[in-house]
C-alpha positions as CSV (number, residue, x, y, z in Angstrom):
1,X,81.5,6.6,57.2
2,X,83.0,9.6,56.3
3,X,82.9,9.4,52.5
4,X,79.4,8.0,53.2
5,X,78.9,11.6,54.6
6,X,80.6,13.0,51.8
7,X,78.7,11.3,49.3
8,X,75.1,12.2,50.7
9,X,76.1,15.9,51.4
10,X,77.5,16.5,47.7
11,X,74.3,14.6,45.9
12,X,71.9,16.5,48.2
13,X,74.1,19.6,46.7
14,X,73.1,18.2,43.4
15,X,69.6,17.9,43.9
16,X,69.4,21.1,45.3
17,X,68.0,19.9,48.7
18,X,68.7,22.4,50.8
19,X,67.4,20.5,54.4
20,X,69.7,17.7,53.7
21,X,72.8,19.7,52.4
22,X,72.2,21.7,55.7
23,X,72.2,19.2,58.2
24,X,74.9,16.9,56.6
25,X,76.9,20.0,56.0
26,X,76.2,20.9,60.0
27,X,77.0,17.4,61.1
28,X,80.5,16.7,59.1
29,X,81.5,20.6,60.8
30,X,80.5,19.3,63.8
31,X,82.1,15.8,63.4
32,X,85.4,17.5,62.5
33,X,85.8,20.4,65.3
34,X,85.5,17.1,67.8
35,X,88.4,15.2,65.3
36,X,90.4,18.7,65.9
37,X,90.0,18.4,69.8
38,X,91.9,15.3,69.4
39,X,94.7,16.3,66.8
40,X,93.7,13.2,65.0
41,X,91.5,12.6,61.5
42,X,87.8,12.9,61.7
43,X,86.6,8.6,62.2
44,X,83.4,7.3,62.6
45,X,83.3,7.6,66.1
46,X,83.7,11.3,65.8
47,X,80.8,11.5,63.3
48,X,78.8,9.4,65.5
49,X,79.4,11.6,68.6
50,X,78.7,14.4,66.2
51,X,75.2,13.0,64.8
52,X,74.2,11.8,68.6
53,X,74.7,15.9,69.8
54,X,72.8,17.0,66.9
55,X,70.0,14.5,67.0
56,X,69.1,15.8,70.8
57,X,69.0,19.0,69.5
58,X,67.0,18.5,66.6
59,X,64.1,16.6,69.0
60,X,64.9,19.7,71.4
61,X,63.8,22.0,68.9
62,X,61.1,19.8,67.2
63,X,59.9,19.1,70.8
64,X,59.6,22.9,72.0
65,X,57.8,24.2,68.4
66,X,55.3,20.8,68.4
67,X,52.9,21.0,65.2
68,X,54.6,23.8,63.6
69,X,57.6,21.5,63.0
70,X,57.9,21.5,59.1
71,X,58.3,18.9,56.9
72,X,62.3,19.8,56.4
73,X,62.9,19.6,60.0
74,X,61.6,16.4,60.9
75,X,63.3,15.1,57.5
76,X,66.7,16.2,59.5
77,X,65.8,14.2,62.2
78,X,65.6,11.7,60.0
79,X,68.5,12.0,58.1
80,X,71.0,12.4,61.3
81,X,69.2,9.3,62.6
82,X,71.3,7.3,60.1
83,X,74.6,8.2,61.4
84,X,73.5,8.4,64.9
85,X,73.6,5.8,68.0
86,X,70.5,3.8,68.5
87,X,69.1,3.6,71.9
88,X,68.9,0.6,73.5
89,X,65.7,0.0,75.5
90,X,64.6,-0.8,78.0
91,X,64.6,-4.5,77.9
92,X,68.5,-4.7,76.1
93,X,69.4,-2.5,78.9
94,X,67.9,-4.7,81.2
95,X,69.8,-7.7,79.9
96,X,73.1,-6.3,79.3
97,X,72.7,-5.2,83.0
98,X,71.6,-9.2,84.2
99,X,75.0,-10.5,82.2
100,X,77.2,-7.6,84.2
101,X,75.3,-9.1,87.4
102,X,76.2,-12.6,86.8
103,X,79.6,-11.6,86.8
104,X,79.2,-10.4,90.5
105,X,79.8,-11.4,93.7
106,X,76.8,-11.1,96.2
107,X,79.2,-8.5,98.1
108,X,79.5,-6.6,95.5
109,X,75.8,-6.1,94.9
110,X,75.3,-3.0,97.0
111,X,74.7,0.5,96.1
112,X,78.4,1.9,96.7
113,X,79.3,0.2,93.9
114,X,76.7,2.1,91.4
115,X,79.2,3.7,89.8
116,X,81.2,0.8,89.2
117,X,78.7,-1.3,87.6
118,X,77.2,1.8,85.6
119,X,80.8,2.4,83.8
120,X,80.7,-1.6,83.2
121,X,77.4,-1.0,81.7
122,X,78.8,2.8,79.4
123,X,81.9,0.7,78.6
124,X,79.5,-1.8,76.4
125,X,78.2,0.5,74.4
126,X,79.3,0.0,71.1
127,X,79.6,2.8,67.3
128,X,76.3,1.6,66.9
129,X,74.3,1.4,70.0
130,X,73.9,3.8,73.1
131,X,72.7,2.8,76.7
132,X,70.5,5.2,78.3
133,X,71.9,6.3,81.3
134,X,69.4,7.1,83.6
135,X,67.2,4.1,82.5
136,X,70.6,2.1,83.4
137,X,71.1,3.8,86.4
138,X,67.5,3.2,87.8
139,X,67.4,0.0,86.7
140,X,70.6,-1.1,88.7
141,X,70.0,0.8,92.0
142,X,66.8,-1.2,91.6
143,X,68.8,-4.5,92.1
144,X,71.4,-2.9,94.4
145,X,71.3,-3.8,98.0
């Protein structure tokens, strides 16, 4: 992923796109401070982290300005969207939750236990797919006796 990264920064170089050379330029900086933090090499993981911080704020700032988002800025979103997470919804969620629940004992089914089934739930996440927390987290205490 990272020479992917590479690749698209150094050809939007070439074609003089400044948006793209920006954000890709932003997102490997970002990927490799978090790489740093861990003494190790940048890996995907780390440019994935990187590209799911970014995306949020991106759609912070595009969210806050409204119609005066330009045409560049929403192409960032765009671009970052290819390196970030996708987000489950609502209905993956729901049916990664039922599996965790089958596994459970009905005494095990109550609310004290939140926590426990929510890092069950965080732990399948995978490079390419994010759960969304507090969709999760309403949908379980939902179930939760």
């Amino acid at each position: 992923m990272l020479e992917k990264l590479k690749a698209e920064r150094i050809n939007a170089m070439r074609n003089k796109d400044d948006a793209a050379k920006s954000v890709l330029s932003c997102l490997q900086s970002d990927a490799n401070n978090i790489a740093k933090e861990k003494l190790s090499e940048t890996l995907d993981i780390d440019i994935v982290t990187a590209a799911d911080k970014l995306l949020v704020k991106l759609q912070e700032n595009i969210k806050m300005i409204g119609e005066r988002a330009t045409p560049d800025q929403l192409r960032e979103v765009e671009i970052i969207k290819a390196y970030a997470r996708r987000i489950l919804d609502v209905e993956e969620t729901t049916g990664i939750i039922d599996s965790i629940f089958i596994g459970l004992l009905d005494d095990e089914k109550v609310k004290k236990n939140q926590g426990k089934i929510l890092n069950l739930l965080k732990n399948s996440e995978t490079l390419n797919t994010k759960i969304d927390m507090r969709v999760a987290s309403q949908i379980v205490s939902l179930r939760l006796v």
